[in-house]
N, C-alpha and C positions, 0 to 999 in steps of 0.2 A: 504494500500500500504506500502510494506517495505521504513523505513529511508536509506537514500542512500549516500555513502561517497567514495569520490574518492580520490584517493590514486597517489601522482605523484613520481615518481623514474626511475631515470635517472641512477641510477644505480642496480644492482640486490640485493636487499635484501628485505626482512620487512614482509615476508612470516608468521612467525608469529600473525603478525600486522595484515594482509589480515585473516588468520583461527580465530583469537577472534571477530572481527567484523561480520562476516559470520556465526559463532555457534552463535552469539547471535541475529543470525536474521535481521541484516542488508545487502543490497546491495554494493555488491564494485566491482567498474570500477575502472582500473590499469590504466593511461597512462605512457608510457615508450618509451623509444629511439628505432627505428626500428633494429638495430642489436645486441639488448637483447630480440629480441621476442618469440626466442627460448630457452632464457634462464630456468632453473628449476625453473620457478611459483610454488605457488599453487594453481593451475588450478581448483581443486573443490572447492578453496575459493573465487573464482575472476567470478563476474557475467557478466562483460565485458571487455575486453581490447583494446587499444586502441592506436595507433601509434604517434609521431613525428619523424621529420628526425634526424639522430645522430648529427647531428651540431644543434638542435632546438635552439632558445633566450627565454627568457623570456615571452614573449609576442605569441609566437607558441604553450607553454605551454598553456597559458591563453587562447586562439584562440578555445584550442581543451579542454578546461572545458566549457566555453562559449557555443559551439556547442554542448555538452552533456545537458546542461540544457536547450537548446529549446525544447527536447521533452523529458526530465524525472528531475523530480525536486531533487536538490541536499541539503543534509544539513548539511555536512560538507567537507572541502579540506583539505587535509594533504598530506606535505610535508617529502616526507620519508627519504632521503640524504642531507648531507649537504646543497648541492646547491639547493635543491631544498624547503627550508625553507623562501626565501625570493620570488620564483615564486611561490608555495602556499598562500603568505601571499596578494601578488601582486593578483591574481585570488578572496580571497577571500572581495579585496576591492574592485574590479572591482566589483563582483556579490553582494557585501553585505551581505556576507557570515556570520555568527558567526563566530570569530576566531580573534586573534592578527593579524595586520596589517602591511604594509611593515615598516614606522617608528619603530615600535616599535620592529619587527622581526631584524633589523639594529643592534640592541644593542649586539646580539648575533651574527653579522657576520664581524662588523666591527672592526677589532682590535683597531681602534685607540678611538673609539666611548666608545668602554667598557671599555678602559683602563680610559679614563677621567672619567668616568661613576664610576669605580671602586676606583681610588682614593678621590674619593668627599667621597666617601664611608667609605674610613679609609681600605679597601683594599690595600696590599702592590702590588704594578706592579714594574718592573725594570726603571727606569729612560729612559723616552721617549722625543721621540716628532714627530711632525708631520713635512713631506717634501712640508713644504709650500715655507718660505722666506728664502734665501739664510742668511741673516743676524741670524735668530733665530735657524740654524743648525749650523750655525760657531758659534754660544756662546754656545750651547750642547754641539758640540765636545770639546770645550775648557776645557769645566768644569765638563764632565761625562768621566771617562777614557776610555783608550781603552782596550778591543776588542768591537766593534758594532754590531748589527745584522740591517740589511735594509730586513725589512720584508713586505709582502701584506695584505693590509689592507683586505679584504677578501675571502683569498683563504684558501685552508683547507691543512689539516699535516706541512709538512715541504717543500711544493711545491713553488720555488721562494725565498726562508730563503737567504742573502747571509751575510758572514763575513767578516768585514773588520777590518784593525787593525791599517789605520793610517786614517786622513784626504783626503789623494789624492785617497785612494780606496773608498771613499764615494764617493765623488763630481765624479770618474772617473764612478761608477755605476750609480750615478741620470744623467751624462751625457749621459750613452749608453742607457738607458730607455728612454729617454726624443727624444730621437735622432730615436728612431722606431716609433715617430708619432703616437700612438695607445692609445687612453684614455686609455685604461686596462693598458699601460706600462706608461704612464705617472707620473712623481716620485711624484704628489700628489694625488696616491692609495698607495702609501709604507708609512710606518712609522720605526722611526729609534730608536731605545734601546742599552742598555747597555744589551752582553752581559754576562749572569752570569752561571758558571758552575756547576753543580750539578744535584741530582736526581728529576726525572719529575715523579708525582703522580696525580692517578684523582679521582675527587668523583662524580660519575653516581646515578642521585637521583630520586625517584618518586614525583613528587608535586601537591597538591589538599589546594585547597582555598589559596593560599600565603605558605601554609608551606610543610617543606620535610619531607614525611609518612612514606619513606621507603629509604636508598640508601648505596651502597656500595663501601668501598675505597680502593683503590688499586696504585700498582706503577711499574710503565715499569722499565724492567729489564734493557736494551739496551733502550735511549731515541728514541721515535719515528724519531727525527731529526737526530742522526744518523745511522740508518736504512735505512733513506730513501735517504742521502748522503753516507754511505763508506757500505752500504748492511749488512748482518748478520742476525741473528737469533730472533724475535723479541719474548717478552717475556714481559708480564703481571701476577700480581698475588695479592693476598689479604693480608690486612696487619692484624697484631695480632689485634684481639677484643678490647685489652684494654691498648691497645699502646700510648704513647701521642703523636706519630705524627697522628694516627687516630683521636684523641681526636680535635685536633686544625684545621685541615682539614673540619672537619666536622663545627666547628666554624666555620670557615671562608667561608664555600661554603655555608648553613644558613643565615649568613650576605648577602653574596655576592647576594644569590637568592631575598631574601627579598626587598634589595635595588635595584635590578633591577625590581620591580615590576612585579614579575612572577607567575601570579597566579595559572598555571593549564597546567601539562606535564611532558615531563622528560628534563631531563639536564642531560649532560657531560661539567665537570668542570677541568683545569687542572691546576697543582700548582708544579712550579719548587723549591724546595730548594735549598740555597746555601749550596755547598760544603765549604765554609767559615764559614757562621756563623750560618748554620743552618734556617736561617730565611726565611719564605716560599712568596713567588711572582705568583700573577695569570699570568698565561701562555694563558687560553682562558676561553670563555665560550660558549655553545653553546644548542641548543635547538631542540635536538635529541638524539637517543642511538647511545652510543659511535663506533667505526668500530672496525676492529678486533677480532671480535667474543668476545667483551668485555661483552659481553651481556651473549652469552654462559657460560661465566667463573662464573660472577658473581651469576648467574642461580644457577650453581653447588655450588657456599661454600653459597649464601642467601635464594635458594629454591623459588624466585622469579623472571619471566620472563619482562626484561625491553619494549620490545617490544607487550607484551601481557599487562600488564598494560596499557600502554603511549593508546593500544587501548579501554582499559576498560573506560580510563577519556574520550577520544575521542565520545564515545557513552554515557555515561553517563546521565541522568536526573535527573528530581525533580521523576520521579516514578521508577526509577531505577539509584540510589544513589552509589557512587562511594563506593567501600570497600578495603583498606589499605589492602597488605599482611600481612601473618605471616612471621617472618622473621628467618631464621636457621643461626646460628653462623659458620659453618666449613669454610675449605680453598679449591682455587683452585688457578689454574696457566693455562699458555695457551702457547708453546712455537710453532710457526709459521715463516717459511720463504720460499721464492722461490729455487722451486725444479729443478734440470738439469733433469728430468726426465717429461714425459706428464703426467702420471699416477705413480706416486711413489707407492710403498710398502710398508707399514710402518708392514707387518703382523708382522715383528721378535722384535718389539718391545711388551713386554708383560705385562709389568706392569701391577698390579690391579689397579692403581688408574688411568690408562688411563681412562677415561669415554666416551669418541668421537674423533675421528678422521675429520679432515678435509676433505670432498670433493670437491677438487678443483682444476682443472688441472694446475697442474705444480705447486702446491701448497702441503707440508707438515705441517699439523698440529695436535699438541695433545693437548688436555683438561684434566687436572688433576687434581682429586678431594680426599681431603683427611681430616679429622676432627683435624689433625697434620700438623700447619704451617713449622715445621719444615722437613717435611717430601716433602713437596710441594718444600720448598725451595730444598730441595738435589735433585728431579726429575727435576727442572726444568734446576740445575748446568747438570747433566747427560745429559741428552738429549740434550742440547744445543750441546752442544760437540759430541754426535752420530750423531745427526740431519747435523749439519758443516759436520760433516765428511762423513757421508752416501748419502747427496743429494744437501747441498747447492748451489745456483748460484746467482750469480748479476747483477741485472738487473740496464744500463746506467743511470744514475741521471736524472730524467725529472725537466726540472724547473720552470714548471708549469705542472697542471693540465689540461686535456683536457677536456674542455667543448663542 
């Protein structure tokens, strides 16, 4: 009887993920949200599919793996979206699954959990704390300057981020959260930092037995938080080989993995710099391939697929032993935004070092791949600028995520 792994995504991707598990002769049941069921699967990867309602919890998820293994045994659950890394982990304790657990899945969703986690570490994080006692947020604010961020302890991007610059917009924001009655809003799910301005870079890594085999680093053009606050053009790309902010980066996501006791996956890791002093601060960490077709990009200048890996350790055995990529050194870049258009054009752009185009309604994106960082770097100045001006649109700030 075929090994069987069900695959949970609550949103659409991981298509990939679903074609290496199925070439290698495993079973995969998708469950997903009823109004992505028409979404572009890969239908001749996917042995079963399988529904919840678009508002599903936690527990609706777990309800409908449960029901899958009363009459077909399961041996592995994977969590394919962010959110659905800690209802995988939740499923896989309930069944007794092989797999990291909800405690331990926490470390990767909670920001306030990996920050503590991360500084015992000797990891640098921005100066925090947690929105417990009234008493121990008034000596924070005293003693950490202003500007703040009150951020969610686990929601993903920049969904929820707000900035305040004095004391009375704090306490004025844990009052209007506190005052919607709603544990999800309640001010002890936020946590509150310093602020720090500068550029946001990530390191996306393959990990087997405790160490990183393989992983790529890069740095948003536009930080993803302001993209997702004042709109524009978002942009990703790979940094020179032998760079020493690649060099430290790599250090520190190493460390950071290590200490979190990570033995087996991928990770997306994200490290803001100060525009001041250069000195670099974990921003997150998380235990998935990155969004944004971060995976694509990396694909093009590494030659290795993050999502086709993550399923390679996924299957894996003692008779069929995990194998590390080979790794190719070139560049790419990825420039993506929301299109006023339902179906953009992008034909009159020609570039050779286009490599893919986005498919995605009312989405414009290109993939550019080229063995010349500098070359990456001017296509992705150009396009930015074409792209604004050829299709751009902005779509209303959500301040949260909808689950």
């Amino acid at each position: 009887m075929k090994k069987h792994i069900v695959c949970i995504a609550s949103e659409h991707k991981g298509n990939d993920f679903f074609e290496e598990c199925y070439d290698a002769g495993w079973r995969v049941t998708l469950i997903t949200r009823e109004k992505l069921l028409d979404s572009h699967w890969s239908w001749t990867s996917l042995s079963e599919v399988r529904t919840v309602k678009n508002d599903a919890k936690t527990e609706d998820y777990a309800r409908a793996v449960t029901n899958i293994t009363g009459t077909r045994k399961i041996n592995r659950v994977v969590g394919i979206d962010e959110f659905d890394v800690l209802t995988a982990a939740k499923a896989r304790e309930h069944l007794q699954i092989e797999g990291i657990g909800n405690s331990f899945a926490l470390r990767f969703r909670d920001k306030l959990r990996m920050r503590n986690m991360a500084a015992k570490l000797g990891v640098p994080c921005p100066e925090f704390t947690g929105a417990f006692r009234p008493d121990e947020i008034n000596e924070f604010l005293d003693c950490v300057p202003a500007p703040w961020i009150i951020k969610p302890r686990t929601e993903v991007n920049a969904f929820g981020i707000r900035k305040c610059r004095t004391k009375e917009e704090i306490w004025q924001t844990l009052i209007e959260l506190d005052a919607r009655h709603t544990w999800r809003d309640h001010p002890s799910q936020f946590l509150i930092e310093r602020f720090v301005e500068g550029a946001v870079f990530h390191v996306d890594s393959v990990v087997e037995g405790g160490k990183v085999v393989a992983s790529g680093v890069s740095r948003y053009g536009t930080t993803p938080m302001k993209v997702s606050h004042a709109g524009g053009v978002f942009t990703t790309f790979v940094l020179p080989h032998k760079s020493k902010e690649r060099r430290e980066l790599e250090k520190l996501n190493k460390q950071l993995l290590k200490g979190f006791e990570y033995e087996r996956g991928v990770a997306h890791v994200e490290f803001l710099q100060c525009a001041e002093t250069g000195k670099f601060y974990l921003l997150e960490v998380a235990a998935r391939v990155g969004g944004a077709y971060i995976a694509d990009v990396l694909e093009q200048a590494s030659g290795f697929n993050l999502w086709r890996e993550w399923a390679k350790l996924e299957i894996s055995d003692k008779a069929n032993p995990y194998k590390p990529p080979k790794i190719r050194c070139d560049y790419a870049g990825i420039a993506l935004c929301l299109a006023n258009e339902d179906k953009p054009d992008t034909s009159h752009y020609t570039d050779a070092e286009i490599v893919r185009r986005v498919s995605k309604p009312k989405h414009v994106g290109l993939i550019f791949h080229s063995q010349k960082y500098e070359r990456i770097e001017e296509l992705l100045k150009v396009y930015t600028e074409k792209i604004t001006r050829d299709f751009l649109a902005v779509a209303p700030t959500k301040e949260r995520y909808d689950d």
